[in-house]
LOMI-316209 format. One record per atom (N, C-alpha, C): residue in one letter; atom name; z, y, x. Coordinates in pm, 1 decimal. Layout:
<atoms>
(atom "A" "CA" (Z Y X));
...
</atoms>
This chain:
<atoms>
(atom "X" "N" (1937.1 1134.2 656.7));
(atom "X" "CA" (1808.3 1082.8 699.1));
(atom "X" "C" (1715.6 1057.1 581.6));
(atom "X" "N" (1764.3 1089.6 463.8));
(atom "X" "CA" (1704.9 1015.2 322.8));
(atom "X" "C" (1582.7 1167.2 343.7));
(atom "X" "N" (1598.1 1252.1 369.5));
(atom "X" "CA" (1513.7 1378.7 382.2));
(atom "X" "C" (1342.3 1351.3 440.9));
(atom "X" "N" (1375.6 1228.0 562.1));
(atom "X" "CA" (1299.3 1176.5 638.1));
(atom "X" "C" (1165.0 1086.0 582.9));
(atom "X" "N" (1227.7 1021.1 464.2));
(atom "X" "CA" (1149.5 929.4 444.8));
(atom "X" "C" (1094.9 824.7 465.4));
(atom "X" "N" (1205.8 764.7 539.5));
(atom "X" "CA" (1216.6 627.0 617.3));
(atom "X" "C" (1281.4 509.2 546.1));
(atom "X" "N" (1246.1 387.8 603.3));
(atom "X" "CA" (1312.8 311.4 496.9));
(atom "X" "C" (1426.0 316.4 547.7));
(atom "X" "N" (1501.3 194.6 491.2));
(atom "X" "CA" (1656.5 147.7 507.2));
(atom "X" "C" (1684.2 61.3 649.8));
(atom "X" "N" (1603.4 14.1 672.2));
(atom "X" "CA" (1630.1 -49.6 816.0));
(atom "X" "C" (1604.6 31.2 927.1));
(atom "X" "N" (1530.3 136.5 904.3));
(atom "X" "CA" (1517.3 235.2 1023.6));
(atom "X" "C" (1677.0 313.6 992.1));
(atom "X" "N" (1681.4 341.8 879.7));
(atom "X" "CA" (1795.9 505.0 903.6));
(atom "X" "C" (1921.4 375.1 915.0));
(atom "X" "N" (1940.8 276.6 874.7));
(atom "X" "CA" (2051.6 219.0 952.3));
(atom "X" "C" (2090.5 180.4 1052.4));
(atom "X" "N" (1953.1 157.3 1115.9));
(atom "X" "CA" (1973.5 132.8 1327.7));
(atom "X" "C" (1983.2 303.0 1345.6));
(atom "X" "N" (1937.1 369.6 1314.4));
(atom "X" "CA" (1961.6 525.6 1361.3));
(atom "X" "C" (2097.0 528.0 1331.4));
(atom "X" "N" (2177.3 539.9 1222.7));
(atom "X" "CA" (2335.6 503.1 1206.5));
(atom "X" "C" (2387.2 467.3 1299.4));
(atom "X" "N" (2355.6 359.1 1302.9));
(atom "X" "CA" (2425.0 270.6 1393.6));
(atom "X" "C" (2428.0 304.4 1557.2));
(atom "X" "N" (2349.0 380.9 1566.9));
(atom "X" "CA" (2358.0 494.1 1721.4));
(atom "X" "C" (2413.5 580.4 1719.0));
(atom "X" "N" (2459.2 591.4 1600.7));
(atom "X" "CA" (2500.2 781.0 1608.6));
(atom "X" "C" (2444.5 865.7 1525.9));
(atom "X" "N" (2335.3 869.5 1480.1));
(atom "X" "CA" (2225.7 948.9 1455.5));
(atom "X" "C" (2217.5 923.9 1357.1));
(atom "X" "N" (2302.0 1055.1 1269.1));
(atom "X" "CA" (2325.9 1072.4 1100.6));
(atom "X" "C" (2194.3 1200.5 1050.5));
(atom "X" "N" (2196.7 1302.8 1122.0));
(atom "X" "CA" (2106.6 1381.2 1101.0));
(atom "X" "C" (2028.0 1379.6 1146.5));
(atom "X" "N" (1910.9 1484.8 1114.0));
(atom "X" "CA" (1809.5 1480.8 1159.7));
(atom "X" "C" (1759.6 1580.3 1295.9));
(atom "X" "N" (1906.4 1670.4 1298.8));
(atom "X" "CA" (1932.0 1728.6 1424.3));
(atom "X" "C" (1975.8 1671.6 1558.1));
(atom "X" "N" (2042.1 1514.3 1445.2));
(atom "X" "CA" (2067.0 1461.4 1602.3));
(atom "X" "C" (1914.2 1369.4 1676.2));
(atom "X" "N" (1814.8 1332.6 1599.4));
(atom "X" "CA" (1691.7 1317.3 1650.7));
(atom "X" "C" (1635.3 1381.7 1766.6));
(atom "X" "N" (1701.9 1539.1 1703.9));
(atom "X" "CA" (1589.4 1608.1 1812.0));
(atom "X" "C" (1625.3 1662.2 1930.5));
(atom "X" "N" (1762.3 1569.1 1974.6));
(atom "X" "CA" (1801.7 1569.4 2110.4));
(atom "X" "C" (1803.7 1444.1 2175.0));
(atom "X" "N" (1729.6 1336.6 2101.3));
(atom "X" "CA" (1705.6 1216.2 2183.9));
(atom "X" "C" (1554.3 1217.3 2249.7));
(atom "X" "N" (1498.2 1149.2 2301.9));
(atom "X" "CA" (1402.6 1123.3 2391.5));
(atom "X" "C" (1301.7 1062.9 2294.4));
(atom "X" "N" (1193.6 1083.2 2280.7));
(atom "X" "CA" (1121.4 1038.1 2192.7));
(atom "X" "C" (1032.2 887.0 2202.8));
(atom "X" "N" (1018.0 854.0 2293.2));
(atom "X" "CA" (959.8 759.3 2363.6));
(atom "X" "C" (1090.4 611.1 2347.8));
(atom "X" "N" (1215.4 630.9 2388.1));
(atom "X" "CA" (1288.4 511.3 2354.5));
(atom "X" "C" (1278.4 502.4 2186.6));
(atom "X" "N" (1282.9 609.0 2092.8));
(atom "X" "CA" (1308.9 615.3 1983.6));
(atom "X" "C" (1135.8 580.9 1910.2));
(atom "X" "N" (1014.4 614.5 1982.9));
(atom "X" "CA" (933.7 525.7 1903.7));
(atom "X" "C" (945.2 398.2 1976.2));
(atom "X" "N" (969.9 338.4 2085.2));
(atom "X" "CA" (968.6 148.5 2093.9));
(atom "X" "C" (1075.0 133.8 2007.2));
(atom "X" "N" (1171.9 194.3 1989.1));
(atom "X" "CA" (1221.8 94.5 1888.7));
(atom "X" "C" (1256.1 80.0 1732.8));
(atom "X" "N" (1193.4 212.6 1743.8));
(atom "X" "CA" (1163.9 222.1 1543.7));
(atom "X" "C" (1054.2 216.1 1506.2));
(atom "X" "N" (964.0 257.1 1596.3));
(atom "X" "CA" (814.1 256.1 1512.8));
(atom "X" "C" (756.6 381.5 1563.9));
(atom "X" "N" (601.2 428.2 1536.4));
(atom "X" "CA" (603.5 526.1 1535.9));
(atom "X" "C" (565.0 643.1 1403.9));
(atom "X" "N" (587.6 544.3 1321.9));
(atom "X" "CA" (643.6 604.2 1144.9));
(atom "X" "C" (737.0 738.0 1174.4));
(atom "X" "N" (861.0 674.5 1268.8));
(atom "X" "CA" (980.9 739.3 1215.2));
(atom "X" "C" (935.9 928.2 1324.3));
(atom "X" "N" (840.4 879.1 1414.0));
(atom "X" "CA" (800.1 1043.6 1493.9));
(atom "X" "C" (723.1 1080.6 1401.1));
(atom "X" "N" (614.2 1044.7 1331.2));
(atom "X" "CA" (545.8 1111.4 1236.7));
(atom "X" "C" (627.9 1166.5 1138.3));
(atom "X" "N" (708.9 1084.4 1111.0));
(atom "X" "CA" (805.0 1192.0 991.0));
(atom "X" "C" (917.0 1300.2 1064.1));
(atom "X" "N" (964.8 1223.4 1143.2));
(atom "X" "CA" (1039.0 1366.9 1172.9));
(atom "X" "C" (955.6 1464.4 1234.2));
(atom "X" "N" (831.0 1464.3 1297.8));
(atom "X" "CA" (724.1 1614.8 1321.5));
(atom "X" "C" (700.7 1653.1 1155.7));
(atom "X" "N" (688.4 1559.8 1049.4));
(atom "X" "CA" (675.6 1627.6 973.9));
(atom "X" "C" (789.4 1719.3 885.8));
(atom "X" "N" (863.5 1692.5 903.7));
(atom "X" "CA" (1015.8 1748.9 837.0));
(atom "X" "C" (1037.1 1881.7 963.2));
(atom "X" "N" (1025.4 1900.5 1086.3));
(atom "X" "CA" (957.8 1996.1 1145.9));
(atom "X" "C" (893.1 2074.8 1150.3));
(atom "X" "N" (794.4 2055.9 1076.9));
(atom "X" "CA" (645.5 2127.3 1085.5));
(atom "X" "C" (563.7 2151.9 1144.3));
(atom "X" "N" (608.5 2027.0 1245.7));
(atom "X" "CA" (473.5 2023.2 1389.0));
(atom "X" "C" (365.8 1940.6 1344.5));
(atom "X" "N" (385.3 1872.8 1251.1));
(atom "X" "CA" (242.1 1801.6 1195.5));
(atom "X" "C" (219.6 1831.5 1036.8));
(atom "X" "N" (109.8 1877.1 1033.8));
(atom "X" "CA" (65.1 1863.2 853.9));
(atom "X" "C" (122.3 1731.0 772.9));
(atom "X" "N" (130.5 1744.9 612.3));
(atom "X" "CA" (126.5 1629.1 562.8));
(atom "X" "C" (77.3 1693.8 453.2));
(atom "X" "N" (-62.7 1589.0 388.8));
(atom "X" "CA" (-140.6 1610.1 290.8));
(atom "X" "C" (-35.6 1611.0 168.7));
(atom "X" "N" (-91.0 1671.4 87.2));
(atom "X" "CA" (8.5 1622.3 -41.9));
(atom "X" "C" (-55.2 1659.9 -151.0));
(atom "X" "N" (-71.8 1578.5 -244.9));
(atom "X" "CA" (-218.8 1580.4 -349.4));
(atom "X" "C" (-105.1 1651.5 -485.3));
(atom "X" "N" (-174.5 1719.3 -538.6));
(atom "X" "CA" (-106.6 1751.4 -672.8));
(atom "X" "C" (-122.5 1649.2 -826.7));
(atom "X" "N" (9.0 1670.0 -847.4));
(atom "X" "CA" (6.1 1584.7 -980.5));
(atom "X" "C" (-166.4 1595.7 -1094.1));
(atom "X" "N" (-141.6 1480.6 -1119.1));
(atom "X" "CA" (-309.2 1510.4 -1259.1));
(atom "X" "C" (-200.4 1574.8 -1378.3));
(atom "X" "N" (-284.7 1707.4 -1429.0));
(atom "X" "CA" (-261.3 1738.6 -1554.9));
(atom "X" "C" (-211.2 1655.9 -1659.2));
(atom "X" "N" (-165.4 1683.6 -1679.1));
(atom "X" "CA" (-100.3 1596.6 -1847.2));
(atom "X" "C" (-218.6 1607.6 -1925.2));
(atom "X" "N" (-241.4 1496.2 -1999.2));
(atom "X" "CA" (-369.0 1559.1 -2132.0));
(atom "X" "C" (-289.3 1582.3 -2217.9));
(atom "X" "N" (-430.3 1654.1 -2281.9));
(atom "X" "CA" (-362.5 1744.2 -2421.3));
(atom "X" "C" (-421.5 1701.1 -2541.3));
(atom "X" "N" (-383.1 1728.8 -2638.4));
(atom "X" "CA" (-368.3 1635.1 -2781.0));
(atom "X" "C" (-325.8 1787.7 -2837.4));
(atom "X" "N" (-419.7 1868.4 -2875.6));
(atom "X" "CA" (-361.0 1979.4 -2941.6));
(atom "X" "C" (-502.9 1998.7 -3021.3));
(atom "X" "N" (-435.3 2033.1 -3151.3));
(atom "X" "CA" (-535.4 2033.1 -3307.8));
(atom "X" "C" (-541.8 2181.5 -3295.0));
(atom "X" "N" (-653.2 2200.5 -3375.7));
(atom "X" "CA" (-651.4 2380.6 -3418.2));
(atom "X" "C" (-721.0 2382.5 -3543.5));
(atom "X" "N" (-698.6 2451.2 -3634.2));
(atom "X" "CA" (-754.2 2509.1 -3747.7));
(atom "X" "C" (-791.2 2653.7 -3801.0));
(atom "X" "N" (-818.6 2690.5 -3831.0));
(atom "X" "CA" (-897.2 2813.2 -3836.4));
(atom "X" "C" (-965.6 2894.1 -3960.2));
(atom "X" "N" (-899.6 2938.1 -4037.4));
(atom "X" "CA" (-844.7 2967.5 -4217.4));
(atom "X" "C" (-968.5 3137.7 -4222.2));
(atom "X" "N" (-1024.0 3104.1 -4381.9));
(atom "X" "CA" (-1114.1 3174.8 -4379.2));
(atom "X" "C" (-1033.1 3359.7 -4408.1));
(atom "X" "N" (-901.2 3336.5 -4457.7));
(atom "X" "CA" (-834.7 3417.5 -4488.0));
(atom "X" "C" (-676.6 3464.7 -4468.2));
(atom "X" "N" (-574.1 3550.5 -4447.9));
(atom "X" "CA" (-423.3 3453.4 -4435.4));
(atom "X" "C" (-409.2 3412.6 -4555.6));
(atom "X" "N" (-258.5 3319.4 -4523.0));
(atom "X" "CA" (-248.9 3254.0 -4518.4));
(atom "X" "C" (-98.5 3312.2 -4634.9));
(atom "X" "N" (-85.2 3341.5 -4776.4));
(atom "X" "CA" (56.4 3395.3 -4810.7));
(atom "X" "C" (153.2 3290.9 -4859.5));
(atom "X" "N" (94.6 3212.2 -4918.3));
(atom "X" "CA" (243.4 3092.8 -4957.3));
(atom "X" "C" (291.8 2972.0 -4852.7));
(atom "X" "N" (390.9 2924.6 -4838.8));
(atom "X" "CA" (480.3 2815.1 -4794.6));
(atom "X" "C" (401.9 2703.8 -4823.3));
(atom "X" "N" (388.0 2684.7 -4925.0));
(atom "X" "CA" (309.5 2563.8 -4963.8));
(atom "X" "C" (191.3 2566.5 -4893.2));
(atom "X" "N" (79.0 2669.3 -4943.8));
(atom "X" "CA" (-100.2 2653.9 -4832.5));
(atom "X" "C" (0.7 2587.8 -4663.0));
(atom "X" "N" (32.0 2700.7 -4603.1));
(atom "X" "CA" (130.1 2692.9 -4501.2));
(atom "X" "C" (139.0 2537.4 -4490.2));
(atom "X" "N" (222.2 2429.5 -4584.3));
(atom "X" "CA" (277.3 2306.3 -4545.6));
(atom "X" "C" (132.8 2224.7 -4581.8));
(atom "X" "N" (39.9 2242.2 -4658.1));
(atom "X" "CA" (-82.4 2168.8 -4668.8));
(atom "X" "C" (-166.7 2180.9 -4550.2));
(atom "X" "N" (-184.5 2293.7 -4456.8));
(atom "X" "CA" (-227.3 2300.8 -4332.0));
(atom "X" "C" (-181.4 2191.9 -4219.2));
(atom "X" "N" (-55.3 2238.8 -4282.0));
(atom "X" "CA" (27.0 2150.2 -4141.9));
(atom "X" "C" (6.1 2006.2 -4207.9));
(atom "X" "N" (-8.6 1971.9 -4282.9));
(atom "X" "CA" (-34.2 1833.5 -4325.1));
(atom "X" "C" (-149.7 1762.9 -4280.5));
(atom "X" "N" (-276.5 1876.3 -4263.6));
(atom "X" "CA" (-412.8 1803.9 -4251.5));
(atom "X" "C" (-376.6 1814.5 -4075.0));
(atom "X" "N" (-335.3 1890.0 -4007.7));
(atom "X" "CA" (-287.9 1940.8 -3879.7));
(atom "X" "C" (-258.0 1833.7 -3841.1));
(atom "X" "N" (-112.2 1770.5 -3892.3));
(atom "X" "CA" (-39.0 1682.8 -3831.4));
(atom "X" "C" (-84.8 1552.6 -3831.8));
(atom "X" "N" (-182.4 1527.2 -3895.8));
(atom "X" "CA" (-293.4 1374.5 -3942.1));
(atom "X" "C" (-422.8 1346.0 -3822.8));
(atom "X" "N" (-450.2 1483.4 -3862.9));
(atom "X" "CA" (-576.3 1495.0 -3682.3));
(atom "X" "C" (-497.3 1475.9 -3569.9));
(atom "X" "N" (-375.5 1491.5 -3532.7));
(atom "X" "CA" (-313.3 1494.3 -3413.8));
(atom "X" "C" (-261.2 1381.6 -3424.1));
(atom "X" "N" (-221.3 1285.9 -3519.3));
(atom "X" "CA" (-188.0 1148.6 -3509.0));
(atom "X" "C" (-298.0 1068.0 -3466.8));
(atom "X" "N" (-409.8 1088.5 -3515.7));
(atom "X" "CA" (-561.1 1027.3 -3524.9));
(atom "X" "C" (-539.5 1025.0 -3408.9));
(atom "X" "N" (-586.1 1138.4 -3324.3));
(atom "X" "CA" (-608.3 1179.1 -3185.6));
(atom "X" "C" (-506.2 1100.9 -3076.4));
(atom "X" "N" (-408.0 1099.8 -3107.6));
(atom "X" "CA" (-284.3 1056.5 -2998.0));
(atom "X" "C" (-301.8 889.2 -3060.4));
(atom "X" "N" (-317.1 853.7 -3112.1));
(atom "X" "CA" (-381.4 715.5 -3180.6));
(atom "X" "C" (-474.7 641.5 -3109.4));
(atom "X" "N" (-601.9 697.4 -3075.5));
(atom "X" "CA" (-689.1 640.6 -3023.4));
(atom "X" "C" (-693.5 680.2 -2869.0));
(atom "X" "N" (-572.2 738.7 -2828.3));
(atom "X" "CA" (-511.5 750.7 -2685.4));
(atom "X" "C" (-414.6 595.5 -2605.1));
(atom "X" "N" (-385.3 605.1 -2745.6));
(atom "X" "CA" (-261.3 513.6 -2718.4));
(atom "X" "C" (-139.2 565.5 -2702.6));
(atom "X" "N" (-107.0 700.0 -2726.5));
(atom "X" "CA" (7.7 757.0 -2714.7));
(atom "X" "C" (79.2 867.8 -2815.8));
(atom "X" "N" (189.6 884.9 -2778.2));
(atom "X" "CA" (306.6 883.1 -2908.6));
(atom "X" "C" (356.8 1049.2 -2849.4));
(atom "X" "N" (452.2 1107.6 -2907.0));
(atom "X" "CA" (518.0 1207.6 -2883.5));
(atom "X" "C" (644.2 1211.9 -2966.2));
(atom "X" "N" (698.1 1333.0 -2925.2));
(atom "X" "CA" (845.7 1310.3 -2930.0));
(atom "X" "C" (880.6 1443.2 -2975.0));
(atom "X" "N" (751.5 1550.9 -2967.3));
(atom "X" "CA" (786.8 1707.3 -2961.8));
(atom "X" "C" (681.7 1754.4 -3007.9));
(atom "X" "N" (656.5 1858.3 -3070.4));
(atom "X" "CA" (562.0 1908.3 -3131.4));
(atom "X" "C" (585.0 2046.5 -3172.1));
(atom "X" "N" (469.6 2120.1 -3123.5));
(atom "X" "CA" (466.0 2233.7 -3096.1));
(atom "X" "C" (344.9 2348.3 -3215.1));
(atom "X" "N" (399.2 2402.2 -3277.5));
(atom "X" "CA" (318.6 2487.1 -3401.9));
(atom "X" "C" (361.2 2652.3 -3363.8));
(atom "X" "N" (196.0 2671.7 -3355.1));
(atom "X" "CA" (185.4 2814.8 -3308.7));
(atom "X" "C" (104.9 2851.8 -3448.5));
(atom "X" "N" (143.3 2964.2 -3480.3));
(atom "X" "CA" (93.7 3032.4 -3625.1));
(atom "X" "C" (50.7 3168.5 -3592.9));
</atoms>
């Protein structure tokens, strides 16, 4: 019944009848089963059905905290290379700084 989305006092009087699945719902009578659960528990099981819509909003984007730099020439030694990533990795602290937030992973595309 956890599929359902009901609390704990509904799917335990449903238990307590018998009524472990959600197949066994849909051979009871619907009318004793909303007086005495609600009529929460018909809206969810039409929805686990698909006889009724259910809205469902999408997650917000993650923000992004991503630096870029942009070199007048390449780029041949290790060192230029680690001085980039130095001024790189300072703007992206700045930035996640005045967010209020931290990271754990960090990602360098070259």
């Amino acid at each position: 019944m956890g599929a359902l989305r009901i609390g704990p006092e509904i799917s335990e009087g449903l238990a307590r009848l018998g009524l472990k699945k959600i197949a066994d719902l849909t051979t009871v009578p619907r009318a004793p089963l909303a007086r005495r659960f609600g009529p929460e528990l018909l809206r969810r099981l039409d929805q686990a059905l698909g006889t009724q819509g259910e809205s469902v909003a999408a997650e917000a984007d993650a923000p992004y905290f991503g630096v870029r730099m942009t070199l007048p020439e390449p780029i041949g030694l290790t060192s230029d290379v680690m001085a980039a990533l130095d001024r790189l990795l300072a703007r992206l602290c700045d930035k996640l700084a005045r967010a209020g937030q931290g990271t754990r992973k960090v990602r360098l595309e070259l």
